[in-house]
N, C-alpha and C positions, 0 to 999 in steps of 0.2 A: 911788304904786305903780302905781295906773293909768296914769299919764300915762308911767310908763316902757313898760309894755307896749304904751300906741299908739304909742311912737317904736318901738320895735323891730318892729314889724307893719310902718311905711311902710317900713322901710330895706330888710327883707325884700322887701318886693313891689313896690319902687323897681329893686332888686339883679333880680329872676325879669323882671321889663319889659327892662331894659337886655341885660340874656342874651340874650332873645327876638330882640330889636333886631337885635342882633351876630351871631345864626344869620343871620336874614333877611339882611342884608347881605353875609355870606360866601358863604347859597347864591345870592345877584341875582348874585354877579360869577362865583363859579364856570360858573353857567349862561352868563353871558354869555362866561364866555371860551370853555369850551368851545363854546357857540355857534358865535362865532369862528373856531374850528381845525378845526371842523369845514367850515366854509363854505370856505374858504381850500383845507383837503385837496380836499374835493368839483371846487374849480376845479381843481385842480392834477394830480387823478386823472382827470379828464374825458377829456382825449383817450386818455392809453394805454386806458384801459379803453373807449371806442370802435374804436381800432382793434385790440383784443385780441377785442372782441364780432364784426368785424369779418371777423378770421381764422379766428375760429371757424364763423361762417356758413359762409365760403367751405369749410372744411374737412369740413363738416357736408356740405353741397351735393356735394363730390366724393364724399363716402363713401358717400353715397347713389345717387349715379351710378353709382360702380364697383364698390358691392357689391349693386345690385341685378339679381336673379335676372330673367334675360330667358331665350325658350323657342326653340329653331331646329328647326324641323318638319321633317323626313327622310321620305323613300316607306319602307312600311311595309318594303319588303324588306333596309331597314338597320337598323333597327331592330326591338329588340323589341317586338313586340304595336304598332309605330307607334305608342310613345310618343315622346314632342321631346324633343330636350337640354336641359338648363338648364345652364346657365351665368352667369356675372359676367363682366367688363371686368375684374377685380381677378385674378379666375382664370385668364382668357388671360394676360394680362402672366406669372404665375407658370410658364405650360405656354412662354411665349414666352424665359423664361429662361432655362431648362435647354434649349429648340431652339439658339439662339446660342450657348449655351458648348458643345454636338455641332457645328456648324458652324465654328468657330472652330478647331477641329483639324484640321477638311479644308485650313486656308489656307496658303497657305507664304509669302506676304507679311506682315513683321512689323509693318507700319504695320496692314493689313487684320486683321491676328490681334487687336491690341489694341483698335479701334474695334469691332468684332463682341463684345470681352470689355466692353468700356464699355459698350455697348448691354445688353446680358445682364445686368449687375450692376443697370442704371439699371430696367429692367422690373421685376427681384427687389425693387428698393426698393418702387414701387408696391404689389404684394402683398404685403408686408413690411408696410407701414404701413398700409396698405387691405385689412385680411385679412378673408375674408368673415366669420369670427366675430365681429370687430368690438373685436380687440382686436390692438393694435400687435404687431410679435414684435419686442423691439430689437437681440436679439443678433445676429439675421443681417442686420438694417438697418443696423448700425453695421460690421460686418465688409464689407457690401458698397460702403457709405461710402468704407473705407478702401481696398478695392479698386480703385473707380473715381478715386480721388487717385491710385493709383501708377499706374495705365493711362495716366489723362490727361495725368500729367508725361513718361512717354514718348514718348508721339503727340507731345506738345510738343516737345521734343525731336529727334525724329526729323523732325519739320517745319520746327525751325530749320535744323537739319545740311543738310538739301535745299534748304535756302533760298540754303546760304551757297555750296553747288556751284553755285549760276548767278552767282555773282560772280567763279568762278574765269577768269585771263584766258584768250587763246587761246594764248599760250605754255604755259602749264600742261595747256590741254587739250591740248594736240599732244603736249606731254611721257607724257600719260597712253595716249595712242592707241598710239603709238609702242615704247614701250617697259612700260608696268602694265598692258596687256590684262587681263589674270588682276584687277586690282585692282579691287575697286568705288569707282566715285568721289570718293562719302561718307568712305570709308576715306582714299582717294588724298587727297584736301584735309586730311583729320586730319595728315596724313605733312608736308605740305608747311607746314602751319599750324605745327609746330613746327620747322622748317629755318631755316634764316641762309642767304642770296645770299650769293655771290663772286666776283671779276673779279680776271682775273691775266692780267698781258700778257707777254708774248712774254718768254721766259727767267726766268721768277720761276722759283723752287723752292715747290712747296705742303708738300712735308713733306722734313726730309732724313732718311738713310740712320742709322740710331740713335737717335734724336728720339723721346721717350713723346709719344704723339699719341692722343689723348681724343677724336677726331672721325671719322666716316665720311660720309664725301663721294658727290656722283653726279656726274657732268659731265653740264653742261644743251647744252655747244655748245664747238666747239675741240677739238684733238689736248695731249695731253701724252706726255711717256717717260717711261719707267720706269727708273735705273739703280743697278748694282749694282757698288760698287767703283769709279764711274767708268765701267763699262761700261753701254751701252744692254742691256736685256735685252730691251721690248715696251712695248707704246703702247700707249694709254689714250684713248677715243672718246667719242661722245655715247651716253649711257647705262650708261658703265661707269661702274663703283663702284670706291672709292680704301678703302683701309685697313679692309676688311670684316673681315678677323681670323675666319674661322670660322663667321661670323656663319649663312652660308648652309646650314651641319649645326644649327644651334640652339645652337652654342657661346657660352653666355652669360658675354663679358666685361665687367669694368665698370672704369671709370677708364679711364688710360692702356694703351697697350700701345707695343711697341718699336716702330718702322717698319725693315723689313729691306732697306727699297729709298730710293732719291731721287728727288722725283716732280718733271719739271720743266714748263713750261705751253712748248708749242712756240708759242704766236701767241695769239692774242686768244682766250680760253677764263671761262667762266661754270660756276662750281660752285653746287650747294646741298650746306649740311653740316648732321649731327646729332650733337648730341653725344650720345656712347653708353650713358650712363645715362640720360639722356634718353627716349632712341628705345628701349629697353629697356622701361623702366616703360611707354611706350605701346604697347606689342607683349603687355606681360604685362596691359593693361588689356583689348586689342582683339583676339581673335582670332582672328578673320577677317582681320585688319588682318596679322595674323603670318604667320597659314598664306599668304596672296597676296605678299605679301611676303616671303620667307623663298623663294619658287620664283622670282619673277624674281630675287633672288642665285644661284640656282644656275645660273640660263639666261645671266647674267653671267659666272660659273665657266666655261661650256662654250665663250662666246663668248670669252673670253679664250685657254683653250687650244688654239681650232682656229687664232685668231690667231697665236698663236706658231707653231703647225707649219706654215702656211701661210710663215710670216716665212724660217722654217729650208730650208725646200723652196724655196722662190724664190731660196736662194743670196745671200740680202742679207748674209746674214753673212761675215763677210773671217777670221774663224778662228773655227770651228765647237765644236773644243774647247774654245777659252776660255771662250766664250759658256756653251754646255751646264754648264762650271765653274761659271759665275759663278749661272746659271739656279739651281743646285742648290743653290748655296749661299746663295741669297737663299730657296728652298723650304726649308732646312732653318733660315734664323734667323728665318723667318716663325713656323714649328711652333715653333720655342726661344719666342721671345717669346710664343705663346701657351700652353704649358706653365707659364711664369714668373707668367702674368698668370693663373693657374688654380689654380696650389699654393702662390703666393704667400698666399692667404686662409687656411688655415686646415694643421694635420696629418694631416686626415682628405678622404678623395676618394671622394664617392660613386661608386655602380656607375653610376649614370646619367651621369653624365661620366666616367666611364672608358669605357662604351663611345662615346660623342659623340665623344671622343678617337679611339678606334679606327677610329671611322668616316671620320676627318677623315683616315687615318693610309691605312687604303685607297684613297681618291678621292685625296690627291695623293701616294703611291706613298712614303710615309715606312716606311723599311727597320727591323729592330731594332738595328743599330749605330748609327742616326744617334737613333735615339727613346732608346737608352742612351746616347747622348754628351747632350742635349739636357735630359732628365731627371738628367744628373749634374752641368751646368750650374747645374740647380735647386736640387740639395742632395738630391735623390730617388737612390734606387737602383730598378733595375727592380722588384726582388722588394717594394718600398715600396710602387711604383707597381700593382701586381699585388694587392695584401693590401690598398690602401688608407687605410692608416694610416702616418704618418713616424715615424722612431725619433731620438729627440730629441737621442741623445747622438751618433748619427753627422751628424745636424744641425751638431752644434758642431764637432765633425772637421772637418767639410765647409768648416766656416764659417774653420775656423782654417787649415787648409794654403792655401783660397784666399787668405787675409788675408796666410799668410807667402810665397807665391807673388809676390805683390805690393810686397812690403816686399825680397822680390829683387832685383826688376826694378828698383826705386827706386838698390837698391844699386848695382846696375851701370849702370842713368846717372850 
């Protein structure tokens, strides 16, 4: 009996050793490993965390700089009792913010307006983050952030555009001198940056007489005519414009329109053309690019008509009546086609294009007989045209007698 209770004493206190053991050994490695991971991070944290200690200095050193209180002594008669100002560097930038963005209104240069707002925003950053309390403000640091990004993409911008005016050739400048005074340059190269060259030699046709024609042309150099029926009506020079449709009141067509005339190239002549959706959407992007634009069509407009009455008074013409015929009725399927190409869109007609209309209807002398034959072309009646709204079912009317008008004529060839 004794000898069992010394075997069970060793195995016990064999079992409490071998425990002991096996701690000791779990915590030598875990010490060791962490050891390890620890040495390993320390190399690997090293440098961010010197150059983090690093920005901080530097950070520490400015704020020290710009928020400490310096004194400017004034004669006493500026002060009261001749006591000195005190002031910051952090507080100037803040008083030099708000001076710049008061300045910045005085300017009418839009490259100078945004460089004075860039400047203004960048000062407010300073005092923003270097505030004499000594505590960041972020809301207006990050709003002036975003300020000085859309300033800067400007100025960029505006710097490229004026970059690209000195690449323009001297055909173009000459073209600009000559004829886009009113233009600004910058604008004048957007114009040109989206046009297509053309060269037509002696007797081409650029557009014929009924032809949907999607394009407005300028002649850069060369004479063309104009004819209607086979008759010459008037010539076409350097800087006249081809197939403007209205364009010159703010008649805004899109797509095709008719051509009411045959346009032919008398000799060696050079176009540029836009297509009118096109030139459109860049006029409703730019404008400035619109309002200079939109007046040399009208000084086109003017130059055009003293041309013809110059043409008619010179006695060029061999029967005066035909002509003034033919005149009229190339004015009156210019106005068709651009009616067609206006109420073709939709059944309803704003008041701002009916009066554009009107306008268009004054300046080239369109009667109310020919504005009602022209509108009944359309499928409109005046009183339609007047109210603004189409009536659907005299639509179809409209649509069907023309239909069997046609189915006539068929019969009788």
């Amino acid at each position: 009996m004794l000898l069992g209770k010394a075997m069970l004493r060793s195995t016990t206190t064999t079992k409490t050793i071998l425990n002991r053991l096996s701690v000791q050994v779990v915590n030598y490695r875990f010490k060791s490993t962490t050891t390890t991971s620890s040495f390993i991070f320390r190399r690997t944290a090293q440098p961010s965390n010197k150059a983090k200690a690093a920005l901080n200095t530097v950070r520490d050193k400015a704020r020290d700089k710009l928020t400490e209180t310096r004194c400017l002594s004034l004669p006493s008669w500026l002060t009261q009792a001749g006591r000195p100002i005190e002031f910051s560097i952090s507080e100037l930038c803040g008083h030099a913010s708000f001076l710049l963005v008061a300045a910045s209104y005085a300017v009418d240069d839009f490259l100078m307006l945004r460089v004075i707002a860039v400047a203004g925003s960048t000062s407010m950053l300073v005092f923003t983050y270097f505030h004499p309390h000594g505590r960041a403000l972020w809301l207006p640091f990050k709003w002036n952030v975003l300020f000085i990004l859309i300033n800067s993409y400007r100025i960029g911008r505006v710097l490229f555009e004026r970059y690209e005016v000195r690449n323009m050739t001297h055909a173009e400048m000459k073209l600009h001198h000559d004829h886009f005074q009113v233009m600004d340059l910058v604008d004048f190269n957007k114009l040109l940056r989206i046009g297509k060259m053309e060269s037509f030699g002696g007797g081409d046709v650029v557009v014929h007489q009924g032809q949907m024609n999607s394009t407005i042309r300028l002649v850069l150099s060369g004479n063309l005519d104009v004819e209607r029926d086979g008759m010459y009506t008037y010539s076409l020079e350097e800087g006249n414009f081809i197939s403007e449709s209205g364009l010159h009141i703010g008649l805004k067509l899109t797509g095709a329109v008719e051509s009411s005339g045959t346009v032919v190239a008398r000799g060696r002549c050079q176009t540029i053309s836009w297509e009118r959706d096109e030139l459109w959407n860049l006029l409703d992007q730019e404008k400035d690019l619109k309002r200079s634009f939109l007046s040399a069509l009208s000084w086109d407009i003017i130059g055009k008509l003293k041309s013809q009455r110059l043409y008619l008074m010179r006695k060029d013409v061999k029967n005066s009546d035909l002509w003034t015929e033919k005149r009229n009725s190339q004015s009156d399927s210019r106005y068709a086609a651009i009616l067609k190409n206006i109420l073709s869109r939709s059944n309803k007609l704003t008041q701002r294009s009916r009066d554009e209309i009107q306008n268009y209807r004054v300046i080239h002398h369109i009667d109310e007989e020919h504005h009602a034959k022209a509108l009944e072309h359309c499928g409109w009646t005046v009183k339609e045209f007047d109210s603004g709204l189409r009536n659907r079912i005299q639509r179809r009317r409209t649509v069907m007698r023309y239909a069997d008008a046609e189915n006539l004529i068929v019969d009788l060839n």
